[in-house]
TORBA-345817 format. One record per residue: residue number from 1; residue in one letter; x, y, z of N, C-alpha, C in turn. Coordinates in steps of 0.02 Angstrom, whole numbers, plus 50000, padded with zeros to 5 digits. Layout:
REM residues N
<r pos="NUM" code="A" n_X="X" n_Y="Y" n_Z="Z" ca_X="X" ca_Y="Y" ca_Z="Z" c_X="X" c_Y="Y" c_Z="Z"/>
...
This chain:
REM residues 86
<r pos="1" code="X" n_X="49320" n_Y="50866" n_Z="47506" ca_X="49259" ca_Y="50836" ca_Z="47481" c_X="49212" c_Y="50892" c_Z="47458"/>
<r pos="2" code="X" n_X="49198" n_Y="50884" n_Z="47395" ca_X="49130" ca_Y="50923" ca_Z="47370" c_X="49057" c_Y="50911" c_Z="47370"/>
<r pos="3" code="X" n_X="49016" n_Y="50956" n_Z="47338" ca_X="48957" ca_Y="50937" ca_Z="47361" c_X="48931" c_Y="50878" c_Z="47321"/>
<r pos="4" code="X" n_X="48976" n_Y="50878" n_Z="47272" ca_X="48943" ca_Y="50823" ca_Z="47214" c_X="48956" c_Y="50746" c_Z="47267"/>
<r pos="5" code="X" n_X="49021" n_Y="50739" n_Z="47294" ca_X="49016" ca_Y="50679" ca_Z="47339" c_X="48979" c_Y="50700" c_Z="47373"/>
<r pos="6" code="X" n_X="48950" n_Y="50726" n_Z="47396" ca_X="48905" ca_Y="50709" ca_Z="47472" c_X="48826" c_Y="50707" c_Z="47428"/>
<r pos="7" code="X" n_X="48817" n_Y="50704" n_Z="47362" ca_X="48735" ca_Y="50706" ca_Z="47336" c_X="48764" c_Y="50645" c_Z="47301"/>
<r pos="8" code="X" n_X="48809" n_Y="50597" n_Z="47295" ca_X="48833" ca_Y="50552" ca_Z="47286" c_X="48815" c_Y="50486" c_Z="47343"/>
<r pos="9" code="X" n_X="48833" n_Y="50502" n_Z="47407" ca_X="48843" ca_Y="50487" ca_Z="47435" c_X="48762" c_Y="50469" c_Z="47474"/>
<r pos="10" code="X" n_X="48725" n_Y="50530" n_Z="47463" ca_X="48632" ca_Y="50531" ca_Z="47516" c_X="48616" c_Y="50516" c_Z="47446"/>
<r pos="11" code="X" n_X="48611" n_Y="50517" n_Z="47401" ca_X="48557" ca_Y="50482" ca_Z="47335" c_X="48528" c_Y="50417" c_Z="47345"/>
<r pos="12" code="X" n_X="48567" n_Y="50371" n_Z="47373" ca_X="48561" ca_Y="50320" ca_Z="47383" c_X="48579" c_Y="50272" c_Z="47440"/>
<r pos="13" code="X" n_X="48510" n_Y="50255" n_Z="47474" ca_X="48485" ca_Y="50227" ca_Z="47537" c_X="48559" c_Y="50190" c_Z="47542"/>
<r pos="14" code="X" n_X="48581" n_Y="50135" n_Z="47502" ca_X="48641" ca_Y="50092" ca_Z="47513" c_X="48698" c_Y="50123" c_Z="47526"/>
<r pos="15" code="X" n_X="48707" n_Y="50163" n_Z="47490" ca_X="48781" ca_Y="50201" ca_Z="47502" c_X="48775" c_Y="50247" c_Z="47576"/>
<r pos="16" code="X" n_X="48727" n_Y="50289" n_Z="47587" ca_X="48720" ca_Y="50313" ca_Z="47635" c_X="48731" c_Y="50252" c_Z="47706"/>
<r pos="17" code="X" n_X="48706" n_Y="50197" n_Z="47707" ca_X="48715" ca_Y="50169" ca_Z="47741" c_X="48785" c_Y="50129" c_Z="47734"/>
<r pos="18" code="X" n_X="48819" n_Y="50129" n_Z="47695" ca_X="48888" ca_Y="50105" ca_Z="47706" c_X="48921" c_Y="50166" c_Z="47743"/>
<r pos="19" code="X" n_X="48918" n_Y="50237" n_Z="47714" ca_X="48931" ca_Y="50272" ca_Z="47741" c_X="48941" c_Y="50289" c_Z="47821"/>
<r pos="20" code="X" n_X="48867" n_Y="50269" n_Z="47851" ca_X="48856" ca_Y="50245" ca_Z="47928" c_X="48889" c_Y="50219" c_Z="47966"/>
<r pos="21" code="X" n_X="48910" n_Y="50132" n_Z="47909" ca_X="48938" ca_Y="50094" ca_Z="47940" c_X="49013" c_Y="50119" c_Z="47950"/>
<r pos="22" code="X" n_X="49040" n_Y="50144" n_Z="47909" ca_X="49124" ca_Y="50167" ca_Z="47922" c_X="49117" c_Y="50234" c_Z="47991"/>
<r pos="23" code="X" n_X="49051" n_Y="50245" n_Z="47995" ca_X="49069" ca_Y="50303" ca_Z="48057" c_X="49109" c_Y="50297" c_Z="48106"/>
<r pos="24" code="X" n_X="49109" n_Y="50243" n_Z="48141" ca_X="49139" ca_Y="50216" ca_Z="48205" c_X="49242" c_Y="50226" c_Z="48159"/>
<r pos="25" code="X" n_X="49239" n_Y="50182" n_Z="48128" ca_X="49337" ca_Y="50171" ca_Z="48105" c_X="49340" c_Y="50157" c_Z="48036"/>
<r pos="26" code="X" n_X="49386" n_Y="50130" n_Z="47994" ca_X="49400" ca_Y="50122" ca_Z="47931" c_X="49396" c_Y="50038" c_Z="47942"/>
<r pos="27" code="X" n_X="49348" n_Y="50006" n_Z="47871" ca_X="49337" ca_Y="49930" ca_Z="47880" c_X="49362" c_Y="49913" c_Z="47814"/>
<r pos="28" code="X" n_X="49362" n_Y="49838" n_Z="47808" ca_X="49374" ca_Y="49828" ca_Z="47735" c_X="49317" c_Y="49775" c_Z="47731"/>
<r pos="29" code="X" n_X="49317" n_Y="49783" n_Z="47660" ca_X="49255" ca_Y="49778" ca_Z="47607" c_X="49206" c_Y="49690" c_Z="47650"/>
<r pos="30" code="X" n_X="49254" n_Y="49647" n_Z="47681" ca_X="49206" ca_Y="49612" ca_Z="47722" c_X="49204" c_Y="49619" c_Z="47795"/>
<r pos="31" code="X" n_X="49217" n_Y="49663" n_Z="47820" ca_X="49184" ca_Y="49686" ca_Z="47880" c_X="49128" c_Y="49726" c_Z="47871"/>
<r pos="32" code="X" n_X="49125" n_Y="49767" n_Z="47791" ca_X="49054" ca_Y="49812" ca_Z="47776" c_X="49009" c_Y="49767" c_Z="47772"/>
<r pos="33" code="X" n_X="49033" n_Y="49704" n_Z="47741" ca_X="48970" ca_Y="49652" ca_Z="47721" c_X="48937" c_Y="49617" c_Z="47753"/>
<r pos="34" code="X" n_X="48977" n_Y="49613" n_Z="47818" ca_X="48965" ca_Y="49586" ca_Z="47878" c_X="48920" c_Y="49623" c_Z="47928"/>
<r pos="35" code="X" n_X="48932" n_Y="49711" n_Z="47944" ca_X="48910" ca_Y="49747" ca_Z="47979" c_X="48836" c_Y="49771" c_Z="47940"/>
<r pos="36" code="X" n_X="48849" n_Y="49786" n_Z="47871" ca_X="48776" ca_Y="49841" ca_Z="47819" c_X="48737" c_Y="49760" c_Z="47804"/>
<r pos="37" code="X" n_X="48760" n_Y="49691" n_Z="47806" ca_X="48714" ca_Y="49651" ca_Z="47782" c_X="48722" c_Y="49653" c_Z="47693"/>
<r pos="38" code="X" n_X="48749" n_Y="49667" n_Z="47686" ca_X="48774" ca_Y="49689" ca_Z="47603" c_X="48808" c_Y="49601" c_Z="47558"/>
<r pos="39" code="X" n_X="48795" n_Y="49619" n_Z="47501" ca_X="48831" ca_Y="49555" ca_Z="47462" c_X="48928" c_Y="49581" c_Z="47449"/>
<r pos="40" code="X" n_X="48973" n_Y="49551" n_Z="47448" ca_X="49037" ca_Y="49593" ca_Z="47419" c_X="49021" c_Y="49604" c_Z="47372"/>
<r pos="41" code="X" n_X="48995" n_Y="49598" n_Z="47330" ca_X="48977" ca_Y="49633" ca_Z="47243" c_X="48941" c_Y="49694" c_Z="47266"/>
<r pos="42" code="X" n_X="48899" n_Y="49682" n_Z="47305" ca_X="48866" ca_Y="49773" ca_Z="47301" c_X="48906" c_Y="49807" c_Z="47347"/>
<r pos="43" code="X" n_X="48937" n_Y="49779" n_Z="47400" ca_X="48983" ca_Y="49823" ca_Z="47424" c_X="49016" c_Y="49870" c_Z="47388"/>
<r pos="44" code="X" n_X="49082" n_Y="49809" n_Z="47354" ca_X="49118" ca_Y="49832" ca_Z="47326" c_X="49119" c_Y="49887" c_Z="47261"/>
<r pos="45" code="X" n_X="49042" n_Y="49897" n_Z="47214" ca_X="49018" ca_Y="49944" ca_Z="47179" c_X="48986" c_Y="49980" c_Z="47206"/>
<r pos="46" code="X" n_X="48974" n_Y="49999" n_Z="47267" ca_X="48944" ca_Y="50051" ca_Z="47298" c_X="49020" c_Y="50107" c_Z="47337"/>
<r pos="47" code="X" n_X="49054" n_Y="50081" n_Z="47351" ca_X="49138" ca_Y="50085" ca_Z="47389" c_X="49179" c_Y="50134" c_Z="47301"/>
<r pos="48" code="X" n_X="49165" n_Y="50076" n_Z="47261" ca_X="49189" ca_Y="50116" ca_Z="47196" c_X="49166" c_Y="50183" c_Z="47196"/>
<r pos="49" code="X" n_X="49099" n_Y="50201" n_Z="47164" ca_X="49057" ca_Y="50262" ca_Z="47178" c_X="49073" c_Y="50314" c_Z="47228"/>
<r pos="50" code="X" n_X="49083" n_Y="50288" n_Z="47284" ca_X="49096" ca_Y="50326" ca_Z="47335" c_X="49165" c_Y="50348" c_Z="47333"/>
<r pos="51" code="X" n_X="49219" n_Y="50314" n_Z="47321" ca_X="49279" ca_Y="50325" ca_Z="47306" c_X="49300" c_Y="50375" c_Z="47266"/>
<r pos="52" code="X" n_X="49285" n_Y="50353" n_Z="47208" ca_X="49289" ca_Y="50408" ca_Z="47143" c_X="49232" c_Y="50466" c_Z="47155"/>
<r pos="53" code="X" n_X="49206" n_Y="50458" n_Z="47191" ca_X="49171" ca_Y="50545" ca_Z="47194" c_X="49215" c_Y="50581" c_Z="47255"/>
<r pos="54" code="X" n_X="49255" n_Y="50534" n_Z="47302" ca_X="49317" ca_Y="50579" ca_Z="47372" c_X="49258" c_Y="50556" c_Z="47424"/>
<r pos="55" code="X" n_X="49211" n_Y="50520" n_Z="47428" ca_X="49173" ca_Y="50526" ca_Z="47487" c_X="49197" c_Y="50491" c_Z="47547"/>
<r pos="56" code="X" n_X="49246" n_Y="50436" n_Z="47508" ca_X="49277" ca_Y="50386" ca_Z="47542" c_X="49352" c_Y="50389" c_Z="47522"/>
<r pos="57" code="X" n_X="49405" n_Y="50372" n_Z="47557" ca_X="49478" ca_Y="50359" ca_Z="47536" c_X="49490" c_Y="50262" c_Z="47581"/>
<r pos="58" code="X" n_X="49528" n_Y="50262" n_Z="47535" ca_X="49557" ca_Y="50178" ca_Z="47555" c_X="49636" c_Y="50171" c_Z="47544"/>
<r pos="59" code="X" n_X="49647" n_Y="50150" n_Z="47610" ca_X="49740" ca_Y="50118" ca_Z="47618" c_X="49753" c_Y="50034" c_Z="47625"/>
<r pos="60" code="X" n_X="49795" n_Y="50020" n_Z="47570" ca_X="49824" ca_Y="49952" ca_Z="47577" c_X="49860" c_Y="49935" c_Z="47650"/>
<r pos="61" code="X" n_X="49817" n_Y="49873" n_Z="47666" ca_X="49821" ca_Y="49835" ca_Z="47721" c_X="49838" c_Y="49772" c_Z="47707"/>
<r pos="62" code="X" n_X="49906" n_Y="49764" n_Z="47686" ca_X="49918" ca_Y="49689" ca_Z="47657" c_X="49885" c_Y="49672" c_Z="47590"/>
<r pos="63" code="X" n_X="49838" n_Y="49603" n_Z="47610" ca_X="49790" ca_Y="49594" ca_Z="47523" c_X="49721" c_Y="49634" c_Z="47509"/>
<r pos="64" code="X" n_X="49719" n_Y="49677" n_Z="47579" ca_X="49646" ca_Y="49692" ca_Z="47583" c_X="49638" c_Y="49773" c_Z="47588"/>
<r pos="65" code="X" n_X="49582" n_Y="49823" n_Z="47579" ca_X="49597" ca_Y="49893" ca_Z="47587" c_X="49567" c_Y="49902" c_Z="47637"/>
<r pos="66" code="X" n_X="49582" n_Y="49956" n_Z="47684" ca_X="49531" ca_Y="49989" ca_Z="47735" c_X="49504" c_Y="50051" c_Z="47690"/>
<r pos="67" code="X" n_X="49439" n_Y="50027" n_Z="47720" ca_X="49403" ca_Y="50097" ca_Z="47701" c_X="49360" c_Y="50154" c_Z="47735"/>
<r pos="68" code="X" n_X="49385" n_Y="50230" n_Z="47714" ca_X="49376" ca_Y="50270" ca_Z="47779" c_X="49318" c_Y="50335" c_Z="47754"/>
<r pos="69" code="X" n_X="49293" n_Y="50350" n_Z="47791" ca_X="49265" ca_Y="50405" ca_Z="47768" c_X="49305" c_Y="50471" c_Z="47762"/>
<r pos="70" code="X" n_X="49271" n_Y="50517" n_Z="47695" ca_X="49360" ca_Y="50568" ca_Z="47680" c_X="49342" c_Y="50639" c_Z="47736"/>
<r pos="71" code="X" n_X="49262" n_Y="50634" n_Z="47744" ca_X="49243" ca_Y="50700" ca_Z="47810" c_X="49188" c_Y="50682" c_Z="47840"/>
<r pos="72" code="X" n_X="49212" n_Y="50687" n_Z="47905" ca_X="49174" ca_Y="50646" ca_Z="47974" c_X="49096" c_Y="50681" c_Z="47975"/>
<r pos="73" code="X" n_X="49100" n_Y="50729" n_Z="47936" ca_X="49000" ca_Y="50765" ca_Z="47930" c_X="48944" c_Y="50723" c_Z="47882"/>
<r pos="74" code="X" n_X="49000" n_Y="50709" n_Z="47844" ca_X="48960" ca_Y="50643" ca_Z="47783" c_X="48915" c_Y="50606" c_Z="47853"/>
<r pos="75" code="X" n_X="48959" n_Y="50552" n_Z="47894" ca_X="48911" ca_Y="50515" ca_Z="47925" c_X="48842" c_Y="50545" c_Z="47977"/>
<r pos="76" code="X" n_X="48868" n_Y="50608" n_Z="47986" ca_X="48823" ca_Y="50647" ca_Z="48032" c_X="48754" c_Y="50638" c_Z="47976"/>
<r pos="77" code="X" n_X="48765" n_Y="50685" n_Z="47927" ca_X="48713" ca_Y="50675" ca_Z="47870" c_X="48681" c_Y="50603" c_Z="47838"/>
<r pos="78" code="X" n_X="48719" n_Y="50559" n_Z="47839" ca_X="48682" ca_Y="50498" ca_Z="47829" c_X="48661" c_Y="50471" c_Z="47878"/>
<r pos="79" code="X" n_X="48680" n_Y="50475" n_Z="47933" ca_X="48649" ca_Y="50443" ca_Z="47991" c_X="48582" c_Y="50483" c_Z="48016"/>
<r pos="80" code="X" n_X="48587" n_Y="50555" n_Z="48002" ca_X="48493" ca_Y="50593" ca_Z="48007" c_X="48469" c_Y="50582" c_Z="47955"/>
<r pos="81" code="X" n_X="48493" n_Y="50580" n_Z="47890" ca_X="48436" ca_Y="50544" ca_Z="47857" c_X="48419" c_Y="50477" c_Z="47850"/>
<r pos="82" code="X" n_X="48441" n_Y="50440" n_Z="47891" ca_X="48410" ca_Y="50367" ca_Z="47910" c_X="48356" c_Y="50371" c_Z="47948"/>
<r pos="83" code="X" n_X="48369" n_Y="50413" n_Z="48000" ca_X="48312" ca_Y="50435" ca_Z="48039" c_X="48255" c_Y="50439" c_Z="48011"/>
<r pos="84" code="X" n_X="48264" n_Y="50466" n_Z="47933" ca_X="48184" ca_Y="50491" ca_Z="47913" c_X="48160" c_Y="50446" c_Z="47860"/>
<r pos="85" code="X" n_X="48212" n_Y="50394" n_Z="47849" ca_X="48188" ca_Y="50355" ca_Z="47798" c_X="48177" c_Y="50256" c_Z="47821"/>
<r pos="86" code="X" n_X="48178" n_Y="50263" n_Z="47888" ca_X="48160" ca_Y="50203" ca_Z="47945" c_X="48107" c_Y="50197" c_Z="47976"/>
């Protein structure tokens, strides 16, 4: 992961907080919607973004993907800057 994912990733309050939410394990796209309070449409274009920049990786689970964070410091960093923006 580069730095461009991780200024990808804190740019924006939403993504940072999906980010959060995968800290604990790898979820798929309605357990994020379930846990961040999120619509699946913004999930799922926020998950894109994150994807294609490496911030996130996803494995087929049957019909559905898990999705994981690609380096466990991402959530360290989104989770202190929640701190300052709560």
């Amino acid at each position: 992961m580069d730095a461009r994912a991780v200024q990808i990733a804190v740019s924006n309050r939403v993504r940072c907080n999906i980010i959060a939410c995968l800290g604990a394990r790898a979820k798929t796209v309605t357990e994020l919607c379930e846990t961040c309070g999120l619509s699946q449409s913004a999930v799922s274009q926020h998950l894109m973004k994150l994807r294609n920049a490496g911030a996130v990786t996803s494995t087929a689970r049957g019909r559905e993907r898990l999705y994981q964070v690609a380096d466990r410091r991402l959530v360290a960093v989104c989770r202190a800057i929640s701190n300052f923006t709560t």
